[in-house]
C-alpha positions, 0 to 999 in steps of 0.5 A, a space after each residue: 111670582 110674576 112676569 112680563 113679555 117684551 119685545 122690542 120696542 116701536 118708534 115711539 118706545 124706543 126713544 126711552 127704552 132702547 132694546 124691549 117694551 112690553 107685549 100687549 096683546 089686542 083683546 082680538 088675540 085673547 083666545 089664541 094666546 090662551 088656547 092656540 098652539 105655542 106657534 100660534 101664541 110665539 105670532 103674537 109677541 111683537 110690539 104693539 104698533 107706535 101708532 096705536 100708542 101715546 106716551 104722557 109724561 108731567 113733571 118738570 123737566 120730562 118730554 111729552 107726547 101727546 100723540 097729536 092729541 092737543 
C-alpha cells in the first residue's frame, strides 16, 4: 500500500494540475516531519516554492519549461 501527500499547487504546477501537486519535503525538514509533533509535521504540508522547481517535458506537441535554464 502506499500513498501521497498533496497540497495545492505553486505557480508553476498549477498550469497542469489545477487543485493539488505532491508535498516534497526539504531534507532540512526530514527530523521534524519524522519525530516532531503532529502541529509540527501538519507545518510542513504546503508546496514546494515554483522557484525552486523546473518542469521538463519532450515530446511533440508538449510545453516546456526549462526554468530559464536554456
Amino acid at each position: 500500500m502506499s500513498s501521497m501527500v498533496t497540497s495545492t499547487p505553486n505557480a508553476l504546477v498549477r498550469e497542469y494540475h489545477l487543485d493539488r501537486m505532491p508535498v516534497i519535503l526539504d531534507p532540512d525538514d526530514y527530523a521534524h516531519w519524522l519525530t516532531g509533533t503532529p502541529d509540527e509535521a501538519f507545518a510542513l504540508l504546503k508546496a514546494v516554492p515554483a522557484e525552486r522547481r523546473v518542469i521538463n517535458q519532450s515530446g511533440k506537441g508538449l510545453k516546456s519549461d526549462h526554468g530559464g535554464l536554456d
